[in-house]
VODRENKOL-439726 format. One record per atom (N, C-alpha, C): x, y, z; residue in three letters. Coordinates in steps of 0.1 Angstrom, whole numbers, padded with zeros to 4 digits, always signed. Each point is the difference from the previous one (the first is absolute). Layout:
<rs>
XYZALA;...
</rs>
This chain:
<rs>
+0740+1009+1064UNK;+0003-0012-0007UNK;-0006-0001-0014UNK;-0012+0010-0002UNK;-0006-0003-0014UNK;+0008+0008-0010UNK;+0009+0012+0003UNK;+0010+0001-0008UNK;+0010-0005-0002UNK;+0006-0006+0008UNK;+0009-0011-0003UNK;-0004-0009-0008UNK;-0014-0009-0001UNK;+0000-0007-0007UNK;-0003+0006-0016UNK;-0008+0011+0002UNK;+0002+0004-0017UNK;+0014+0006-0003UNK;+0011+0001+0010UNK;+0009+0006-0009UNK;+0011-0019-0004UNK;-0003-0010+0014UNK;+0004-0012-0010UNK;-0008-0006-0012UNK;-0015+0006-0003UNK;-0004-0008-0014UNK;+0006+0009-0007UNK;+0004+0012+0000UNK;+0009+0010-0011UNK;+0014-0005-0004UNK;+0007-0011+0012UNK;+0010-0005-0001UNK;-0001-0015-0006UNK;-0013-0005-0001UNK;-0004-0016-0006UNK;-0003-0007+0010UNK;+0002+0004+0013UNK;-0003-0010+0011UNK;-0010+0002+0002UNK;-0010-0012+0001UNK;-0014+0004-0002UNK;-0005-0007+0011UNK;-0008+0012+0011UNK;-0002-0006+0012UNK;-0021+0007+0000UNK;-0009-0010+0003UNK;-0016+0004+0000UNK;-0001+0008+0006UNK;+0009+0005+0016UNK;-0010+0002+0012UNK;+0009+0002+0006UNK;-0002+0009+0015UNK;+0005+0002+0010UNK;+0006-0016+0009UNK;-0015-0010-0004UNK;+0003-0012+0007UNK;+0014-0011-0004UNK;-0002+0000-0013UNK;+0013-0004-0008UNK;+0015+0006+0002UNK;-0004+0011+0003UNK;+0016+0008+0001UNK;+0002-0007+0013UNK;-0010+0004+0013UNK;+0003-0004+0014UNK;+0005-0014-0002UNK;-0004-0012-0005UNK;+0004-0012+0003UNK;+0011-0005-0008UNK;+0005+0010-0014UNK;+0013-0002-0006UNK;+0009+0000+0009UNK;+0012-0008-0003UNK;+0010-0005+0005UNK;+0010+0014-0002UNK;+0003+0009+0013UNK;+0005+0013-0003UNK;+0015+0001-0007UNK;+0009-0007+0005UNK;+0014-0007-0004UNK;-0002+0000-0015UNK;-0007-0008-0004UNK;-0001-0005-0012UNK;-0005+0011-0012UNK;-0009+0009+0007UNK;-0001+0008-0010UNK;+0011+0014+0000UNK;+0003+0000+0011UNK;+0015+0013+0003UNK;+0010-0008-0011UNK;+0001-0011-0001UNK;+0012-0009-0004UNK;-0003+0002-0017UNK;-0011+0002-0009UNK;-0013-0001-0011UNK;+0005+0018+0001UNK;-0001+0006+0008UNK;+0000+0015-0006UNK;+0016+0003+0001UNK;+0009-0002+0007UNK;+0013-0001-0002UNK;+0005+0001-0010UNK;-0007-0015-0010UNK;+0010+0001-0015UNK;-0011+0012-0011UNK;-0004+0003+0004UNK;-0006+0009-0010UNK;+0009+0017+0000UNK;+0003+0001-0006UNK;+0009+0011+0001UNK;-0008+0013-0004UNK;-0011+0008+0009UNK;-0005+0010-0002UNK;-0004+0003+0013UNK;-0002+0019-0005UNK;-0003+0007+0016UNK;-0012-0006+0003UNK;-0011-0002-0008UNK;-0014-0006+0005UNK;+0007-0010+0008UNK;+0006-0010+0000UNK;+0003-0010+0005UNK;+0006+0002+0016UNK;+0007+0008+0000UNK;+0007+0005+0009UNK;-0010+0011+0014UNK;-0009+0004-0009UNK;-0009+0005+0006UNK;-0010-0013+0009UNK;-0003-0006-0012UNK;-0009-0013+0008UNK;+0009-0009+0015UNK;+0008-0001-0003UNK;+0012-0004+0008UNK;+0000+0005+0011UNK;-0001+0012+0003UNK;+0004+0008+0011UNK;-0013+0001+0005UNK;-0007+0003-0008UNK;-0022+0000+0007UNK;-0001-0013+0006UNK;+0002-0011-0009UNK;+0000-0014+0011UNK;+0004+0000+0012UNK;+0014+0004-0001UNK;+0008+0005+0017UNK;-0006+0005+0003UNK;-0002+0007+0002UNK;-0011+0009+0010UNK;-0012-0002+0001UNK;-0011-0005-0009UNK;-0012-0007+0007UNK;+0002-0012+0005UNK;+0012-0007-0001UNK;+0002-0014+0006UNK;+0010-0002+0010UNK;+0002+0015+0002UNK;+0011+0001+0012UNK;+0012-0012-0001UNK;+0006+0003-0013UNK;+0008-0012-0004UNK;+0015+0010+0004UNK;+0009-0006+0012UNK;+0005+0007+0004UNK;+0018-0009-0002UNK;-0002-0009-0008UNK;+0016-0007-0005UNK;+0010+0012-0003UNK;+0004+0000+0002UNK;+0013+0010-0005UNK;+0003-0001-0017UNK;-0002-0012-0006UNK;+0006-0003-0013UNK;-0008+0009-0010UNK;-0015+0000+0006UNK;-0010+0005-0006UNK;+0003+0017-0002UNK;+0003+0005+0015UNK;+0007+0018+0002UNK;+0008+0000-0009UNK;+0010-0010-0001UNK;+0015+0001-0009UNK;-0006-0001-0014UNK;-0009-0009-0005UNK;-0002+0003-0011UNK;-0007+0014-0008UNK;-0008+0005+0012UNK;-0007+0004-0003UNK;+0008+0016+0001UNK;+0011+0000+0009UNK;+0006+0014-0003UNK;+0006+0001-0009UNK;+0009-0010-0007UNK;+0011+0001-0009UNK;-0011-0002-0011UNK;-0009-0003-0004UNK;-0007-0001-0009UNK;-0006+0015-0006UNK;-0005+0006+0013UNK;-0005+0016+0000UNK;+0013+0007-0004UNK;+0013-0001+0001UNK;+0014+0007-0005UNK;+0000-0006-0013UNK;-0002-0009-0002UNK;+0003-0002-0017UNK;-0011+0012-0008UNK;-0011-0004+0008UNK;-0011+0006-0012UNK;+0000+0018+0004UNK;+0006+0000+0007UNK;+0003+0012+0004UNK;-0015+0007+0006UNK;-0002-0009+0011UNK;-0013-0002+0008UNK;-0003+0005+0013UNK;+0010+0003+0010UNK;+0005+0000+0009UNK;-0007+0008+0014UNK;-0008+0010-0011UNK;-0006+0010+0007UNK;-0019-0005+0000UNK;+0000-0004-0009UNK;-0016-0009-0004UNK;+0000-0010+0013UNK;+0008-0011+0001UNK;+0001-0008+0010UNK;+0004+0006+0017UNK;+0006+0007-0001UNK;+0002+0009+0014UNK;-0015+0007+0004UNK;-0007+0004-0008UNK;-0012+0009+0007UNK;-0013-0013-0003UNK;+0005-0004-0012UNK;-0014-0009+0007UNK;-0002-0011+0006UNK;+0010-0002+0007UNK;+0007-0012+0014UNK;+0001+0007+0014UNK;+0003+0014-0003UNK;+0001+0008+0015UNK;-0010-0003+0009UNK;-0009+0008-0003UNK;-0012+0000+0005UNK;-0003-0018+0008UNK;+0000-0008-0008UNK;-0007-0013+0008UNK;+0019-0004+0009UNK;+0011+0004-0004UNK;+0007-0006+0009UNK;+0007+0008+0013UNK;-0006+0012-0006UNK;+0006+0011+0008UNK;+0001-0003+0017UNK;-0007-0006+0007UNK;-0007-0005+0016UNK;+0009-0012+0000UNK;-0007-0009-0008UNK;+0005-0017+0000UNK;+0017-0002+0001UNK;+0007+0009-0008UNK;+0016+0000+0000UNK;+0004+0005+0016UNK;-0008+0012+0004UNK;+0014+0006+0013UNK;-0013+0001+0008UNK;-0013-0011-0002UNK;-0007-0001+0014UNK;-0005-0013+0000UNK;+0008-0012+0000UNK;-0003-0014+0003UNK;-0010-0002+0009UNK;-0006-0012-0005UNK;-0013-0005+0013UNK;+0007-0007+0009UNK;-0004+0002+0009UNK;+0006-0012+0013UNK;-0008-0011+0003UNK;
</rs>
């Protein structure tokens, strides 16, 4: 989480603490890194998902077609495997 937040004060979003990230409204800041048009951005985006197990589909959709623009595709594949690799084709019951 603490690199995520230094890579959003890199982006202007200026968050103190691990505490402040946790109680940010997650929607709201995916929605805040959205319009920013950079791979940092896109990177923060997809780390959110995954420490926040933010599992909307709109979020995947953005976040794939986002990684094809920037020509990303492979950055976001290996460093999303690992944490979803189980969770996709081994559901909790």
């Amino acid at each position: 989480k603490v690199l995520v937040i230094s890579k959003l004060n890199d982006l202007g979003l200026n968050f103190e603490g691990v505490e402040q990230l946790d109680m940010f409204n997650k929607k709201k800041l995916l929605r805040n890194l959205a319009k920013i048009n950079e791979p940092l951005a896109l990177k923060c985006v997809a780390s959110l998902c995954k420490i926040y197990d933010m599992d909307d589909m709109k979020y995947w959709e953005f976040i794939i077609n986002t990684a094809i623009q920037f020509k990303m595709v492979k950055y976001v594949f290996f460093s999303l495997k690992s944490h979803y690799e189980f969770s996709v084709f081994c559901p909790q019951r």
